[in-house]
C-alpha positions as CSV (number, residue, x, y, z in Angstrom):
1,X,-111.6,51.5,-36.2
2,X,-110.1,55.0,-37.8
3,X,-109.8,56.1,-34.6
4,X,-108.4,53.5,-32.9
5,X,-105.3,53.5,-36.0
6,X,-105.2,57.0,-34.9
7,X,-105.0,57.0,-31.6
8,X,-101.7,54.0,-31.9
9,X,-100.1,56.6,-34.5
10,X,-100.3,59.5,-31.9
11,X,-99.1,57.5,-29.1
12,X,-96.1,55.8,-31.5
13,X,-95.2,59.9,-32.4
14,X,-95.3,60.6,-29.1
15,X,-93.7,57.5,-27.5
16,X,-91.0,58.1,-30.3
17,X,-90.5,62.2,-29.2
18,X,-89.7,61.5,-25.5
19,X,-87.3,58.9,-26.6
20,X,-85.5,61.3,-28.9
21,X,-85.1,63.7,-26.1
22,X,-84.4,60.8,-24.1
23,X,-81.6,60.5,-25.9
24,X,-80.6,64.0,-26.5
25,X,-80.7,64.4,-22.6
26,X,-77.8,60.9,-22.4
27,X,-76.0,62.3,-25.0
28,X,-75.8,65.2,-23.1
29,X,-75.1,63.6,-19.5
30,X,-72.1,61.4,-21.5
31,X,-70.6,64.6,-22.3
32,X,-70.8,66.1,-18.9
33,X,-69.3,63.0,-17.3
34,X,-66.3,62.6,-20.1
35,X,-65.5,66.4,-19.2
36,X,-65.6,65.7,-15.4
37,X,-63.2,62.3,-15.7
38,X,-61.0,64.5,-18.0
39,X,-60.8,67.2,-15.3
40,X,-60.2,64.9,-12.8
41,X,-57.3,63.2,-14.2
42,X,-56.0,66.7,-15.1
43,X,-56.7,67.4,-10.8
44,X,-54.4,64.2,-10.1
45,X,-52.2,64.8,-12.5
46,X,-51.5,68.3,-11.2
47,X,-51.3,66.6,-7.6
48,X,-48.9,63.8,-8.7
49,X,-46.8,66.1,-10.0
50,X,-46.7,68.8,-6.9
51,X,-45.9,65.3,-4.6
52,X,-43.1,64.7,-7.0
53,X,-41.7,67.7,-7.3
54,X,-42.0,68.6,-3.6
55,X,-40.0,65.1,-2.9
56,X,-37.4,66.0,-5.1
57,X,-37.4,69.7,-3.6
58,X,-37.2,68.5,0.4
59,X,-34.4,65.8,-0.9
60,X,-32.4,68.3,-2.6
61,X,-33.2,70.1,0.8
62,X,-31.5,67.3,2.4
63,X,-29.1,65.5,0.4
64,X,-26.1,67.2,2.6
65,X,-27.5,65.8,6.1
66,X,-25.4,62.7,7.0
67,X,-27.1,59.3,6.9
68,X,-30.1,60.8,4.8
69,X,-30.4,58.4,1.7
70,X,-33.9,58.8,0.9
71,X,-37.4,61.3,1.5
72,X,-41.0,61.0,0.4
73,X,-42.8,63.4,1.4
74,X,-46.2,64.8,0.2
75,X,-46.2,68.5,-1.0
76,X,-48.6,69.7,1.9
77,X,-45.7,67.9,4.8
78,X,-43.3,69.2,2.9
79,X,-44.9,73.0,3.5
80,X,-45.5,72.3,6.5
81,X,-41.8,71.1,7.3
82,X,-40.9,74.5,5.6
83,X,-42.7,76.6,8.2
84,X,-41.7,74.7,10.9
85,X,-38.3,75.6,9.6
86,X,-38.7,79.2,9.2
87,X,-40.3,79.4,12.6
88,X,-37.6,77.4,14.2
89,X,-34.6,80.1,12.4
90,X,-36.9,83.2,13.8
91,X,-36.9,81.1,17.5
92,X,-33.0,80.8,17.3
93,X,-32.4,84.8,16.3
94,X,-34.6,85.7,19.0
95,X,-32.7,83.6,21.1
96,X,-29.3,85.3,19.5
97,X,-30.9,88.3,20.4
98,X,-31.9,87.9,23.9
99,X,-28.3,86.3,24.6
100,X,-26.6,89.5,22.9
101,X,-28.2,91.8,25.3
102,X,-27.6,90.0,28.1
């Protein structure tokens, strides 16, 4: 009978560490997640506010082309309009250039 009491103590001091660590390990696993929301919202906060500013860049870009009223654009089109647009003023000097010669 003594043994049998403890033999149920043991188990209830056992059973009762893994669920402390059980818990450490969620309390844990909660933090990890709240830091990983928080940097995502950071991430799309950063990216809502390159689309945004990238829009108001390419409209200020072309607010003096007739019939343009409005743009929205995402930042990465809008670098990639940029380059198209430096590659398309080197085409024409080249052109400029070839035609001087000539």
């Amino acid at each position: 009978m003594s043994q049998d009491i403890s033999i149920a103590v043991a188990l209830i001091v056992i059973t009762t560490f893994f669920l402390i660590i059980q818990l450490y390990k969620n309390y844990k696993l909660e933090e990890d997640i709240e830091m990983y929301k928080q940097s995502n919202e950071y991430l799309e906060d950063r990216i809502a506010k390159r689309d945004i500013e990238g829009e108001r860049n390419f409209k200020d870009l072309v607010a003096g082309i007739d019939g343009v009223t409005s743009v929205s654009l995402s930042a990465k089109r809008y670098v990639e309009l940029l380059r198209a647009e430096e590659s398309l003023v080197e085409l024409q000097l080249k052109v400029k250039e070839i035609s001087d010669v000539k």
